[in-house]
C-alpha positions, 0 to 999 in steps of 0.5 A: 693193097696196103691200106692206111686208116686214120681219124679224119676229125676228133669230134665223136658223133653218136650217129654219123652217116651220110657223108656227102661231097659238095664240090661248089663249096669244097666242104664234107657234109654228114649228118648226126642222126640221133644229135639230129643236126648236119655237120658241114666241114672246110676241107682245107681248114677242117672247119665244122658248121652246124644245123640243128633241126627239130627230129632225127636226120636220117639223110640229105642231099645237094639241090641245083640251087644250094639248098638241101634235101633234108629227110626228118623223121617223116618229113622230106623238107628243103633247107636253106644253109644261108638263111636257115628258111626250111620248107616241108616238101613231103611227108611219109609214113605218118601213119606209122610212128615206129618207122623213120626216114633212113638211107637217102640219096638224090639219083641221076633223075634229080629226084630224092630216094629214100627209105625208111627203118622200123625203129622197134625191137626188133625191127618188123619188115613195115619199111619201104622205099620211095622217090620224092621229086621237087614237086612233093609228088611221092611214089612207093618203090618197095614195102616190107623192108627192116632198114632200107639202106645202101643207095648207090648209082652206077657210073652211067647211071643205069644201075641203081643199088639199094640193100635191107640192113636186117636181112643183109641183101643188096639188090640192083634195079635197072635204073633209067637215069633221065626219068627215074623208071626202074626195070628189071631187078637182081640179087647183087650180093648176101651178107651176113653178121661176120662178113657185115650186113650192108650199110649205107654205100658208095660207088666209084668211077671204076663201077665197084660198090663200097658197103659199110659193113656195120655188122662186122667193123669192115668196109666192104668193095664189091666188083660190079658183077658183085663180088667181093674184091676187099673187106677193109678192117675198120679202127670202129667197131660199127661203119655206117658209110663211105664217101668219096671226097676232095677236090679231085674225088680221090679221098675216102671217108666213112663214118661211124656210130656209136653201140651206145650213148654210153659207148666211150670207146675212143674209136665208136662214133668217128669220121675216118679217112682211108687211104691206099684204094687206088680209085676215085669217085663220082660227083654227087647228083643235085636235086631238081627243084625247078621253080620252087 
């Protein structure tokens, strides 16, 4: 396949991430971690609204009823794009100041799951991974996690992928997509530094997992048996996760971050479209939020 990567928008971000499809809206959302705002694109006009929030955005998602499903620092917090109203829903690792909420997505179970990053250096394994449902109820998945990262759902909903950034494992969970149960879990795939330990990801109505793959400027296709198909170099030095998009799921975007506040690079930073991978994606799933 002969790919075609281009700068999508000209903004430049510090940390991009967790690109994500509204299909109600027709808009791309991500989040600027460290400018701790969501961005929120037109995608017919390319026009970017803003929201600001009082610490780090780690991650987000689309609820039933048009909020958002916000991760701040230590806090899970509903959000209200239309009338800026924020309601504290959870909150996680208080007793652990290093640690923030990363990696986080809505899975088919309609509940959030979201892991967190030892923010020191270097990264201690002090993280875990957890499900936060619209009750504020929280159960711990996993602990002993650097970064935990690199959610992703088959397209039937029975697999779950998460992966730790540090060491650069991706596993696979048994995944009960009406209940949010896990069974049996499996090494998906091992990376490394040269061939790009796992970001954030994606997985496409064909079954196949895109990984960012930060370490080493690449995007990353794996099969659904966990091979490698493609490794996609990338114009950025440091992707941070892919996201497919537009009316008919049939655009790729990745994000990036800069190495630096200081990095002034013209690539680092950048949202980029992708083009020539020949396959669609999957709807994003919405929050649950019942009565609240």
């Amino acid at each position: 396949m002969t790919y075609k990567v281009t700068r999508l928008i000209d903004p430049t971000y510090q940390l991009a991430e967790c690109p994500t499809w509204d299909d109600r809206t027709g808009r791309l959302l991500w989040t600027d971690i460290q400018g701790r705002t969501i961005q929120s694109m037109d995608w017919a006009t390319k026009s970017i609204t803003s929201w600001q929030f009082e610490n780090e955005v780690g991650s987000f998602g689309l609820a039933d009823d048009g909020r958002l499903v916000v991760s701040v620092w230590d806090k899970v917090i509903l959000f209200d794009p239309e009338r800026g109203e924020r309601s504290v829903l959870a909150e996680i690792e208080t007793d652990l100041p290093q640690t923030r909420l990363n990696d986080g997505k809505v899975g088919p179970d309609g509940a959030f799951w979201v892991g967190t990053m030892d923010t020191s250096d270097p990264r201690e394994p002090i993280g875990g991974f957890y499900r936060v449902d619209a009750g504020g109820d929280v159960w711990q998945i996993r602990d002993g996690l650097k970064v935990s990262n690199g959610l992703a759902w088959s397209p039937d909903g029975t697999l779950m992928y998460h992966s730790d950034s540090s060491p650069g494992w991706i596993e696979a969970y048994v995944f009960d997509p009406a209940t949010g149960a896990l069974g049996a879990k499996m090494l998906f795939a091992q990376q490394k530094d040269e061939t790009g330990r796992p970001d954030g990801a994606t997985v496409d109505a064909e079954g196949n997992y895109w990984s960012a793959g930060v370490s080493a400027g690449v995007l990353n296709c794996f099969s659904p048996d966990g091979e490698l198909k493609r490794a996609i170099p990338m114009p950025c030095p440091k992707p941070t996760m892919p996201c497919f998009c537009g009316p008919d799921l049939d655009q790729l975007v990745v994000t990036s971050l800069k190495a630096s506040p200081e990095t002034d690079d013209g690539v680092s930073g950048g949202v980029y479209l992708v083009e020539g991978h020949g396959t669609k994606g999957l709807p994003a799933a919405r929050f649950r939020t019942g009565a609240i």
